[in-house]
ChimeraX commands (.cxc) that place a marker at each C-alpha (Angstrom):
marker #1 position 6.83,15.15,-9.43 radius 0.5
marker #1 position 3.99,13.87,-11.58 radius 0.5
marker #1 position 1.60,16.09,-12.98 radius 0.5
marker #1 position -2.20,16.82,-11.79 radius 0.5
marker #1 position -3.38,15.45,-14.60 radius 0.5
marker #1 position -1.39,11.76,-14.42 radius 0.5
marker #1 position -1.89,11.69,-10.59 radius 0.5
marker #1 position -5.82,12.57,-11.70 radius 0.5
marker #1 position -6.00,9.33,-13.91 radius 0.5
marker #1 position -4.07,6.94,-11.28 radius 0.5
marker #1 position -6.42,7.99,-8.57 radius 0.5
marker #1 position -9.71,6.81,-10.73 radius 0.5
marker #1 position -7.84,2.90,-11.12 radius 0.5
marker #1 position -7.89,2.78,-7.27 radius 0.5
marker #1 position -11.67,2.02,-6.32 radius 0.5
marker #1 position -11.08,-1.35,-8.23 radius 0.5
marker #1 position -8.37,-2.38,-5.91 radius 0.5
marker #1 position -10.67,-1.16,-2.58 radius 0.5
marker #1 position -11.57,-3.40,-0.20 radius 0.5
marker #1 position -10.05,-6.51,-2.12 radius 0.5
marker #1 position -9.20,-9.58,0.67 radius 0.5
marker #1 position -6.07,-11.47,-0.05 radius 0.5
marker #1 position -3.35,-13.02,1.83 radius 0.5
marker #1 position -0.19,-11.79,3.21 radius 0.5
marker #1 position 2.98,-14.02,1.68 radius 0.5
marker #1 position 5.68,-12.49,3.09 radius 0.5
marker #1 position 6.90,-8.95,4.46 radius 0.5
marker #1 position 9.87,-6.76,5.83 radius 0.5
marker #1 position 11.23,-3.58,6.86 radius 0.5
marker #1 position 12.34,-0.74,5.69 radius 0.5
marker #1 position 14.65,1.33,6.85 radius 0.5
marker #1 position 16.65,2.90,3.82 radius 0.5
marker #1 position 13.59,4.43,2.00 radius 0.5
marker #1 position 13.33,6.11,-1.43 radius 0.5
marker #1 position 13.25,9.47,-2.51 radius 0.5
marker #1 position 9.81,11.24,-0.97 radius 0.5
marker #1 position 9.48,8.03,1.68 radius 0.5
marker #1 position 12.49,9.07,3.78 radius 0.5
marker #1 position 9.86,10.51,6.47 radius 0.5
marker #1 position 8.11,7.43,6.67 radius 0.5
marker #1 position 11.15,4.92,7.78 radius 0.5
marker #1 position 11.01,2.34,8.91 radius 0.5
marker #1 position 8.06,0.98,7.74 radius 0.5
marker #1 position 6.54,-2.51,6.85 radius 0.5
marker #1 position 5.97,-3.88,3.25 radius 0.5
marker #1 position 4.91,-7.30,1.95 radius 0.5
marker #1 position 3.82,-9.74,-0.97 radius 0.5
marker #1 position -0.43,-9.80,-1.03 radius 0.5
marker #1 position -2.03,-12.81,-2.64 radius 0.5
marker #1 position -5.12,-11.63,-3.70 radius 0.5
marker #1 position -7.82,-13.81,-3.46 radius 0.5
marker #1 position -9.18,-15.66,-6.95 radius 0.5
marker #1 position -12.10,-12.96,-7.23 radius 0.5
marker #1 position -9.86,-10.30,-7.64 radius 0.5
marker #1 position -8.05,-12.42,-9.79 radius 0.5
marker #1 position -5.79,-14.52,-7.75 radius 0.5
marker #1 position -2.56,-11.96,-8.53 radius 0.5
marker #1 position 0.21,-10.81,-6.13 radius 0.5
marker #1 position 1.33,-7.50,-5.24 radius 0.5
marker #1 position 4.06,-5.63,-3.72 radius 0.5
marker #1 position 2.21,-2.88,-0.77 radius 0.5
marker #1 position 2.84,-1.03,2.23 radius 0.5
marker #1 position 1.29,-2.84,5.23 radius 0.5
marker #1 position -0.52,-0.03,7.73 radius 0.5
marker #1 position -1.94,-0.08,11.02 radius 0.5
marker #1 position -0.01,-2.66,12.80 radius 0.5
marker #1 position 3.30,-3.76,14.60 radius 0.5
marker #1 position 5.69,-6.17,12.70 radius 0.5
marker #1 position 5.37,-8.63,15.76 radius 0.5
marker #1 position 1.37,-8.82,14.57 radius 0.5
marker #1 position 1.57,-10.09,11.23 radius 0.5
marker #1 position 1.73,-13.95,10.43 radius 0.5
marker #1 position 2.39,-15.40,6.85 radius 0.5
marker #1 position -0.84,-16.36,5.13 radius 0.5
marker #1 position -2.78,-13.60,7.54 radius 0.5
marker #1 position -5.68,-11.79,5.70 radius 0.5
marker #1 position -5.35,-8.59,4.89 radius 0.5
marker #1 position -7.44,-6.00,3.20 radius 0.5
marker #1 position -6.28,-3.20,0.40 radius 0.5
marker #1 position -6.65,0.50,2.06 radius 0.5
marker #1 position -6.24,4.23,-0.34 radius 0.5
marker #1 position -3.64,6.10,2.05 radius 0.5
marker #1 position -1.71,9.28,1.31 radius 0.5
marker #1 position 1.76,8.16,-0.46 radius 0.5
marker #1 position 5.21,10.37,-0.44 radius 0.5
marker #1 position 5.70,13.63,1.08 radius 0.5
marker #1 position 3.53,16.69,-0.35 radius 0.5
marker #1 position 4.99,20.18,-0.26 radius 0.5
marker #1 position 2.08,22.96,-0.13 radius 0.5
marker #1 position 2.16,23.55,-3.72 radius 0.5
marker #1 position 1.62,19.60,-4.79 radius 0.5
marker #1 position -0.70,17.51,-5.80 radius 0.5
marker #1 position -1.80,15.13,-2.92 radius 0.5
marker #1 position -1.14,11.68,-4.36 radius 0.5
marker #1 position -3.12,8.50,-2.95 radius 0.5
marker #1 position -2.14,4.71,-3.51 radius 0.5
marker #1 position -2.88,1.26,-2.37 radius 0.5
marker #1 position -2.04,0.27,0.69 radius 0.5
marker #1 position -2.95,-2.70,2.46 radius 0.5
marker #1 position -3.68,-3.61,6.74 radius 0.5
marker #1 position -4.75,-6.95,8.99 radius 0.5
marker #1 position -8.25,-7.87,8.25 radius 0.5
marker #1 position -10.22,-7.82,11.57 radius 0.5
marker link #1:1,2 radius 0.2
marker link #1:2,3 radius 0.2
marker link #1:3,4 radius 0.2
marker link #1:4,5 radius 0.2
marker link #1:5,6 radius 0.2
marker link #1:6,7 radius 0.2
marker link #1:7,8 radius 0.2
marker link #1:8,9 radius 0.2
marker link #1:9,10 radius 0.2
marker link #1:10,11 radius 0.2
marker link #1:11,12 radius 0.2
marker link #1:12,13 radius 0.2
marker link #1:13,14 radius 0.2
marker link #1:14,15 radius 0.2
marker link #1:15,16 radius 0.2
marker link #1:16,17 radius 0.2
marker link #1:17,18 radius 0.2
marker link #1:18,19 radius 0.2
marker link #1:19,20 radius 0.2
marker link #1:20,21 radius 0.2
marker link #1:21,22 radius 0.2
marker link #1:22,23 radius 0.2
marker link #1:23,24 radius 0.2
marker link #1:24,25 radius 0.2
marker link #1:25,26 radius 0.2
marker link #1:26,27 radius 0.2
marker link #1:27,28 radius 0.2
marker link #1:28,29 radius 0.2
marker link #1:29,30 radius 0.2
marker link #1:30,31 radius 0.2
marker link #1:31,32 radius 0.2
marker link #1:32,33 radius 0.2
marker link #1:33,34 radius 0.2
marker link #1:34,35 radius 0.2
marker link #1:35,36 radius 0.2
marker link #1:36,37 radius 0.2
marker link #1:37,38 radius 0.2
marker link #1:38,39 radius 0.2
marker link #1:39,40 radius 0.2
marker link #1:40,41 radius 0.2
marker link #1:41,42 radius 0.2
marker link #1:42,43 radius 0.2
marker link #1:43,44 radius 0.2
marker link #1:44,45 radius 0.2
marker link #1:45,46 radius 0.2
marker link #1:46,47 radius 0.2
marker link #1:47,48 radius 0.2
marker link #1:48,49 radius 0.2
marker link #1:49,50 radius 0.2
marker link #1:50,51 radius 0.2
marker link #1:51,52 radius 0.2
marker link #1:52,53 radius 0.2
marker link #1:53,54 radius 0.2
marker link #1:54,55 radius 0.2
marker link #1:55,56 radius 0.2
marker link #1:56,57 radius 0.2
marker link #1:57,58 radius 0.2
marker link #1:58,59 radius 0.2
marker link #1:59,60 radius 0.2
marker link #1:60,61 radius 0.2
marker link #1:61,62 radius 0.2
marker link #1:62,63 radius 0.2
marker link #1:63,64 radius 0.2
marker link #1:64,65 radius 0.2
marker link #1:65,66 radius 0.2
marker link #1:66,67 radius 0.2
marker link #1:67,68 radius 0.2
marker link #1:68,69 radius 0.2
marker link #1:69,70 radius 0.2
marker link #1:70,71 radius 0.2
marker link #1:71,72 radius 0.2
marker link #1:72,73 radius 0.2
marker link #1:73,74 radius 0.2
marker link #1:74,75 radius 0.2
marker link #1:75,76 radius 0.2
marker link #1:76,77 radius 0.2
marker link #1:77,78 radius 0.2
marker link #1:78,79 radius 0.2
marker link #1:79,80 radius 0.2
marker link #1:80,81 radius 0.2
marker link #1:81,82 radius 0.2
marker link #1:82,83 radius 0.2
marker link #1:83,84 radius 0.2
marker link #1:84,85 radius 0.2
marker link #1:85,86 radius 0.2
marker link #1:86,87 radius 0.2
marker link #1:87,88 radius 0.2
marker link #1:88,89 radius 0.2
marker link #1:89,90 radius 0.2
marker link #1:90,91 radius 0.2
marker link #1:91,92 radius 0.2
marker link #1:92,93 radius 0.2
marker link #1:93,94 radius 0.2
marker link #1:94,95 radius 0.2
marker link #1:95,96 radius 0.2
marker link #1:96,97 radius 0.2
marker link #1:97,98 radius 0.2
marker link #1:98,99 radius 0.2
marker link #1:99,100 radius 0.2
marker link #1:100,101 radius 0.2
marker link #1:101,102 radius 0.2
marker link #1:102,103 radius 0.2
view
């Protein structure tokens, strides 16, 4: 578990990443999750190009709000701040990039 005050300082980086277009490269499933993602399975993750504004880097992020059999390789998609992990009562909420189909 990370502290308040490193979960704190993450959460400020994320309005930079908000709302940023870029391109879906490739994705998959998961169904053997991580520790704190077990609740989640399966669930969809893929390679963003982001578009040259935003610098023109790629990233590794959880694709939300749609069905595997929607998403297409080079399909636009735009970064999303979702809940991450599983919180017990006493944690911290934690918050992270996420990304879903541009419509």
């Amino acid at each position: 578990m990370s502290s308040p005050v490193t979960i704190w300082r993450s959460h400020k980086k994320l309005s930079a990443y908000l709302n940023k277009e870029g391109r879906l490269v490739i994705w998959t499933k998961i169904y053997v999750a991580p520790v704190g993602f077990e609740h989640q399975v399966p669930y969809l993750v893929g390679i963003v190009q982001f578009d040259p504004p935003a610098g023109g880097e790629r990233m590794p992020l959880q694709i939300v709000d749609c069905e595997e059999q929607d998403l297409k390789v080079n399909q636009k998609v735009v970064t999303v701040i979702r809940r991450i992990g599983k919180t017990k009562s006493e944690d911290v909420i934690e918050y992270g990039l996420k990304v879903k189909p541009r419509s």
